[in-house]
C-alpha positions as CSV (number, residue, x, y, z in Angstrom):
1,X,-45.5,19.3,30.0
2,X,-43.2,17.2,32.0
3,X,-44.9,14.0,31.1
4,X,-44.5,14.5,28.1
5,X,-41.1,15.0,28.1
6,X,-40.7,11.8,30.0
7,X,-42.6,9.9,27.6
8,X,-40.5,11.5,24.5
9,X,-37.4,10.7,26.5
10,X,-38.7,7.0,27.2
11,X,-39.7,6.7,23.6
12,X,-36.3,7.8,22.5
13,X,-34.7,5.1,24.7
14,X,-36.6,2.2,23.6
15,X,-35.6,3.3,20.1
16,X,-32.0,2.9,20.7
17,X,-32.6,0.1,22.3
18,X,-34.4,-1.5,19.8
19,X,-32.1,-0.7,16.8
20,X,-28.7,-0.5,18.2
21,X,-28.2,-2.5,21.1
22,X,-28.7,-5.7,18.7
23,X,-25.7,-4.4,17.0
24,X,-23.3,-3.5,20.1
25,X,-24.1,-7.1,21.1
26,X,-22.8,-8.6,17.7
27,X,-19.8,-6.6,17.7
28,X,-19.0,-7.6,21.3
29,X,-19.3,-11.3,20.2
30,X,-17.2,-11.0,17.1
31,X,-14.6,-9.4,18.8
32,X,-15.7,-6.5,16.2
33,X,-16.1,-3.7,18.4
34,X,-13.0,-1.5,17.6
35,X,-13.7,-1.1,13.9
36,X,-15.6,1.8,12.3
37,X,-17.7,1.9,9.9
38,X,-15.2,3.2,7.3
39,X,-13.8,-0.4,7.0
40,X,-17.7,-1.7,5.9
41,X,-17.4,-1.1,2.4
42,X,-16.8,-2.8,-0.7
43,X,-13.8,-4.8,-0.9
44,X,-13.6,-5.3,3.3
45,X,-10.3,-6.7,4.4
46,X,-10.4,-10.3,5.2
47,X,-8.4,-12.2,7.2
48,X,-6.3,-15.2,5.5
49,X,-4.3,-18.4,7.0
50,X,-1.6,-15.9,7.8
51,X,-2.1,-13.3,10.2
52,X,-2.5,-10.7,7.2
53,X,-5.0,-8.9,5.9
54,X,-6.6,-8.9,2.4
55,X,-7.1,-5.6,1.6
56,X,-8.3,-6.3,-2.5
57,X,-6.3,-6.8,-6.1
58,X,-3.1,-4.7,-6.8
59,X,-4.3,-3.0,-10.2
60,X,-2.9,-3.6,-13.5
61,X,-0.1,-2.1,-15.3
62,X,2.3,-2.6,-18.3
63,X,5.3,-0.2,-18.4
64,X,9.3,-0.4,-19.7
65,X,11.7,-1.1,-16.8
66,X,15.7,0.0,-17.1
67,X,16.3,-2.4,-19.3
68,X,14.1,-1.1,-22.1
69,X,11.4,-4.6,-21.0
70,X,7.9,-4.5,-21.3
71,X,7.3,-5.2,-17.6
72,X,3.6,-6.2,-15.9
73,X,1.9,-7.0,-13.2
74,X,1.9,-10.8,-14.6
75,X,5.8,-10.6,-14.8
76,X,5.4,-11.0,-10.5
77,X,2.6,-13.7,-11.1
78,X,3.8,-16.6,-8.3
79,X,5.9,-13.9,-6.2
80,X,5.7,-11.5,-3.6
81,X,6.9,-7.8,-4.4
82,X,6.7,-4.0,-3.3
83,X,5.4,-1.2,-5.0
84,X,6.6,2.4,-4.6
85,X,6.1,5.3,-6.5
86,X,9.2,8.0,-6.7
87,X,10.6,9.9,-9.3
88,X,14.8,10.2,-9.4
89,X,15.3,13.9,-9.1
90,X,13.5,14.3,-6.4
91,X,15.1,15.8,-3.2
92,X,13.1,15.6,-0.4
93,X,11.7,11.6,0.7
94,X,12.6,9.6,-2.6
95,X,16.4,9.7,-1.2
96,X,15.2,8.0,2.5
97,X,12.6,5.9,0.6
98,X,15.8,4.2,-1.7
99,X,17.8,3.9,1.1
100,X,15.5,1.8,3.0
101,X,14.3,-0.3,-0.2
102,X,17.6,-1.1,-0.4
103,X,17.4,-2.4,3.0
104,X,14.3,-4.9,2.0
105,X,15.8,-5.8,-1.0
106,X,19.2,-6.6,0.9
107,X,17.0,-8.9,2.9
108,X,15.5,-11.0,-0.1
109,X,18.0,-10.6,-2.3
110,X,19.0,-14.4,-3.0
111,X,14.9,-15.7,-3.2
112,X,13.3,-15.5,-7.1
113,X,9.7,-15.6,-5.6
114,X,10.4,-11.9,-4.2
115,X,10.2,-8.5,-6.1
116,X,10.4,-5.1,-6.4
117,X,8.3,-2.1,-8.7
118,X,9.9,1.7,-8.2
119,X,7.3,3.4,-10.3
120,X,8.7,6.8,-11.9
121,X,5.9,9.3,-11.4
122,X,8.4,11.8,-13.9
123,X,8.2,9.8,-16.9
124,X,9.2,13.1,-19.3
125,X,12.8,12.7,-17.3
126,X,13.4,9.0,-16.4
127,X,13.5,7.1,-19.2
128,X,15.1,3.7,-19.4
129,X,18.4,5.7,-19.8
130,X,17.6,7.7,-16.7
131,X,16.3,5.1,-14.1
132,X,19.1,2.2,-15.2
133,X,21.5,5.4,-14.1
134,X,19.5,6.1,-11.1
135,X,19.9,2.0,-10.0
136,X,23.2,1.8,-10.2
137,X,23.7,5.3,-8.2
138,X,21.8,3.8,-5.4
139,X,23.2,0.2,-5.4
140,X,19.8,-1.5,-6.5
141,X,20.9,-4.9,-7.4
142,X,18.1,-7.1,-6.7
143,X,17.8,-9.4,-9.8
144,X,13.5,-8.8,-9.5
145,X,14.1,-4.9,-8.6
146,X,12.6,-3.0,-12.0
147,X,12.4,0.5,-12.1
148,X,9.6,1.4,-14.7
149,X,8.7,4.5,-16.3
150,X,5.7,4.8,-19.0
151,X,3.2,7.5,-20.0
152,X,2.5,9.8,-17.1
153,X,-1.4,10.1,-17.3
154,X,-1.5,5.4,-17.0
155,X,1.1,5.9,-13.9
156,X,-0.7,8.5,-12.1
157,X,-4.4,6.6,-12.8
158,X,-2.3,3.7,-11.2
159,X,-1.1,5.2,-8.3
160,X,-3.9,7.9,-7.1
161,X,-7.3,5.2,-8.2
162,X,-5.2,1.8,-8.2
163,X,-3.5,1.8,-5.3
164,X,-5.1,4.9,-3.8
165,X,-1.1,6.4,-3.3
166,X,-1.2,10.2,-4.1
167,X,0.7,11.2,-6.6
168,X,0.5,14.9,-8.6
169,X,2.2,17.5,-10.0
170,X,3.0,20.5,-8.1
171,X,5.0,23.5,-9.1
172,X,5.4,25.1,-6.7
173,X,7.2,22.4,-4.0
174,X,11.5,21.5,-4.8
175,X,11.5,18.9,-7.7
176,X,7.9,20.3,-9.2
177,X,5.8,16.5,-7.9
178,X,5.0,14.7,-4.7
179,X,3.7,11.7,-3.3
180,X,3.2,9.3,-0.5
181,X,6.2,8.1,1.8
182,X,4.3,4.6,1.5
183,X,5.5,0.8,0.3
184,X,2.4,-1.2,-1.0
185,X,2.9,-5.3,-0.1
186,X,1.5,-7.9,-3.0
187,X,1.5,-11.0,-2.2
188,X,1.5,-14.4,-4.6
189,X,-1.8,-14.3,-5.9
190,X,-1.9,-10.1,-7.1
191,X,-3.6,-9.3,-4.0
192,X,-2.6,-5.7,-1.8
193,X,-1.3,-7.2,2.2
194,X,-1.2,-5.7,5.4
195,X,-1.1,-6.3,8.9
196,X,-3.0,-4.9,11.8
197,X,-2.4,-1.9,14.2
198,X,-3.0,-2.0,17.7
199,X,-6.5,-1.6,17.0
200,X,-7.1,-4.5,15.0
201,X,-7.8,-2.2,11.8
202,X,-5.6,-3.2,8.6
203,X,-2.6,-0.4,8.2
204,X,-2.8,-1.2,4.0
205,X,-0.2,0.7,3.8
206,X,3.6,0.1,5.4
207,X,5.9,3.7,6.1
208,X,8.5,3.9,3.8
209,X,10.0,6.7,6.0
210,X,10.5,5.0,9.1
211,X,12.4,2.5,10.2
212,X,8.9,0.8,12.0
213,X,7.7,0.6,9.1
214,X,10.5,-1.3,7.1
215,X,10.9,-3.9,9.7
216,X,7.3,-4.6,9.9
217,X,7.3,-5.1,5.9
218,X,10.1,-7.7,5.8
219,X,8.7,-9.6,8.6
220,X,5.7,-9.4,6.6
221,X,7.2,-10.2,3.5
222,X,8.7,-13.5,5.0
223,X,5.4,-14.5,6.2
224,X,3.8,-13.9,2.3
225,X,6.9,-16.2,1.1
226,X,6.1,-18.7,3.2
227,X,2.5,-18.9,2.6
């Protein structure tokens, strides 16, 4: 009996060997090793002449901005920008998230080839009306900065399979919606940026919460500018 388990143990062994040392051994040499295999899918990141990562295309949209204008993703065609989604009654991250948009539109605020989106994931409430209000409460002044409201069930197909930023309803939370704490970085060409953690795995996403997170996505921004 204890051959045989020696011989299925051996057996077992070459297996592994067979199949995944092969496979160890290219990682190794491409300097691949830390990634999982959640990052080998369709639309892999890809590294760029900058030190940023390609993460895929930003996803379409057409909605109204303050200003009552029919504003695209072609409108930001040639420019970098930021995408949030917020909504402006909310009282719990939306307030943190403004203030430090503010700060990265502070930053860029005298370069044309740089943009902001604040998606309204409350439509029914902020109208044009509503969110040109809202900008001048919270000092939004960038001359690219559009605030953009449109029908609900586009903006939340935008957000939660687009961007892949939860968004939803929720009754029972303050302010009856919630959603992600994250800034999404577009670069020139339509095309969702990120740099990498300590890892080497692509963030995609930069914290809109923290202040890490906001000075990684300006020094970010100036690299997209540049490029």
């Amino acid at each position: 009996m204890k051959n045989k388990s020696y011989i299925g143990t051996a057996f077992i062994i070459l297996v592994f060997g067979i199949y995944f040392v092969p496979k160890i051994i290219d990682r190794i040499k491409n300097n691949d090793v830390v990634k999982g295999d959640r990052l080998n899918i369709e639309g892999t990141p890809t590294s760029t002449k900058s030190d940023l990562m390609t993460i895929g295309k930003a996803p379409d949209f057409s909605l109204i901005n303050q200003d009552k204008l029919t504003i695209s993703n072609e409108s930001y065609k040639g420019k970098v920008y930021v995408v949030e989604f917020f909504f402006s009654t909310c009282p719990s991250i939306c307030p943190i998230m403004n203030r430090n948009m503010k700060l990265v539109q502070e930053a860029f605020a005298t370069n044309t080839n740089f943009g902001i989106v604040s998606i309204t994931i409350n439509p029914e409430n902020d109208t044009p009306v509503v969110l040109k209000k809202h900008a001048e409460t919270i000092g939004a002044k960038g001359i690219n900065w559009n605030f953009l409201t449109g029908d609900k069930t586009k903006i939340f197909e935008i957000a939660n399979k687009g961007f892949n930023l939860f968004v939803g309803q929720n009754t029972k939370i303050p302010g009856g919606f919630e959603h992600s704490g994250f800034f999404a970085l577009i670069d020139k060409d339509g095309n969702i940026r990120c740099r990498k953690d300590e890892f080497g795995n692509p963030i995609i996403y930069y914290d809109g919460l923290e202040q890490k997170g906001i000075t990684a996505i300006k020094q970010d921004i100036t690299k997209l500018l540049a490029e």
